[in-house]
N, C-alpha and C positions, 0 to 999 in steps of 0.2 A: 515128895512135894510136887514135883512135876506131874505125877500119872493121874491125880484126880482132874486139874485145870484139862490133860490133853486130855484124858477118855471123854470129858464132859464139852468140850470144843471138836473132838470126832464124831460123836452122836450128832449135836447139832451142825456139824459143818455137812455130815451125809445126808440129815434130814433136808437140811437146804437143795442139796442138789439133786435128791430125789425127787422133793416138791417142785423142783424149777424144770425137772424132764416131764414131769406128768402134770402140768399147772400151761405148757408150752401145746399152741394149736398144733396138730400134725401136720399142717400147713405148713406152719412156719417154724418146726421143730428141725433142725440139721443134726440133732442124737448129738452128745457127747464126742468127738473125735478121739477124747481119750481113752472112751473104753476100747476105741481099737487094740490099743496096746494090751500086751498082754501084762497080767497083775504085777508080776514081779518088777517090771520095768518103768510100772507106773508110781510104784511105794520104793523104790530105790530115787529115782527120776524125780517128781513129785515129793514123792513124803520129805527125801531127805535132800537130794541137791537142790531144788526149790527153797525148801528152809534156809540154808549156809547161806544160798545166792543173795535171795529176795528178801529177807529179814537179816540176816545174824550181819551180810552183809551190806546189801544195798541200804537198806532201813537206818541202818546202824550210822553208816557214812553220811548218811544225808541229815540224819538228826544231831551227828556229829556241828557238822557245816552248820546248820543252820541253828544251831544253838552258838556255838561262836558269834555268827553273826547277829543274831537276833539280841541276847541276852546275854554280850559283853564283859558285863560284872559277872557272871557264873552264878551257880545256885543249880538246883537239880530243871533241865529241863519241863518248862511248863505244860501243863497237861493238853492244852488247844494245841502246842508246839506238837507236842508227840501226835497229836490226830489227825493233824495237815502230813506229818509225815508219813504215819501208816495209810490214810486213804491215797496219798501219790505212791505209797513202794506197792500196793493192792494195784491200783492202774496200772502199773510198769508191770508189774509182775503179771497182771492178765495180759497185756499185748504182748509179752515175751511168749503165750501161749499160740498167738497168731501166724507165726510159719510152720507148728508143725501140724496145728489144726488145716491150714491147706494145703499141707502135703500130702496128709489123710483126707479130706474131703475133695483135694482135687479143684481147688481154686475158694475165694473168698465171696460168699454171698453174702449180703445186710442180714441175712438173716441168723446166719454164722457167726458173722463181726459181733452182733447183738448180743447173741447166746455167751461167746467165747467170753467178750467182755463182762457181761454181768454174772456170771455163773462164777467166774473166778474172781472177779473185784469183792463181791460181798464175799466169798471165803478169804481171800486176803485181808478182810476188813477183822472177820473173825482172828484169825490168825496172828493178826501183825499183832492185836490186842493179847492175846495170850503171850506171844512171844515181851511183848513190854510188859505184862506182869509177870509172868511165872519160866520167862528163859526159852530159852532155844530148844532145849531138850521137850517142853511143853508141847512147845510149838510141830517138833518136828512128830510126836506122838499124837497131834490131831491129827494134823494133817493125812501120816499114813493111815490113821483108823477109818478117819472119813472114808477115803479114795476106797480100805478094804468094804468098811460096809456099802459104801454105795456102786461097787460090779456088778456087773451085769443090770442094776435096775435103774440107770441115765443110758 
């Protein structure tokens, strides 16, 4: 139940970030900082501690909270609820990408900040959505397919 939602959020989450490496002027392209890393560490790293952290966790907590407090009486959390939540755990989760991309890069240029932020927020936007329907294990299944199929081409 889980391997169709992630293979089909893997394709399009690699298609994204192919498109977003070769869509970006050479100008103001800073490459992916993650494909520094080597594969394995990127789909251990990414695939799966990102998932736990940034959805199963953070996600989880905060829609936790703000379902308490928004919606009092109880009932299954509302669906604008759940969207405000995955588009802020996508932003958190991309700027948590932000010190190691300038460890690799070697300081933080706008053009970087740019790249890192939207390259990762729209796949956490994908992602958080897979993980709210189809679970963690979905989630954590794009996530690494993406990152495999898109090496070496961001």
């Amino acid at each position: 139940q889980m391997w169709l939602p992630g293979v089909a959020g893997g394709v399009m989450g690699a298609a994204w970030m192919v498109t977003l490496a070769q869509l970006t002027p050479d100008a103001l392209a800073p490459g992916d900082p993650v494909q520094a890393l080597p594969l394995w560490i990127k789909l251990l790293y990414s695939g799966v501690a990102e998932e736990l952290l940034v959805r199963w966790g953070m996600m989880s907590v905060m829609l936790f909270g703000l379902w308490r407090m928004l919606q009092p009486r109880g009932g299954a959390p509302r669906s604008g609820l759940v969207w405000m939540v995955i588009a802020l755990a996508a932003l958190l989760g991309a700027a948590s990408n932000l010190p190691a991309a300038m460890a690799l890069m070697g300081g933080l240029s706008p053009e970087l900040l740019a790249y890192v932020l939207l390259n990762h927020t729209v796949f956490g936007l994908l992602a958080g959505y897979i993980y709210w329907r189809h679970g963690l294990g979905a989630a954590i299944v794009a996530h690494t397919l993406a990152l495999a199929l898109s090496h070496g081409l961001t």
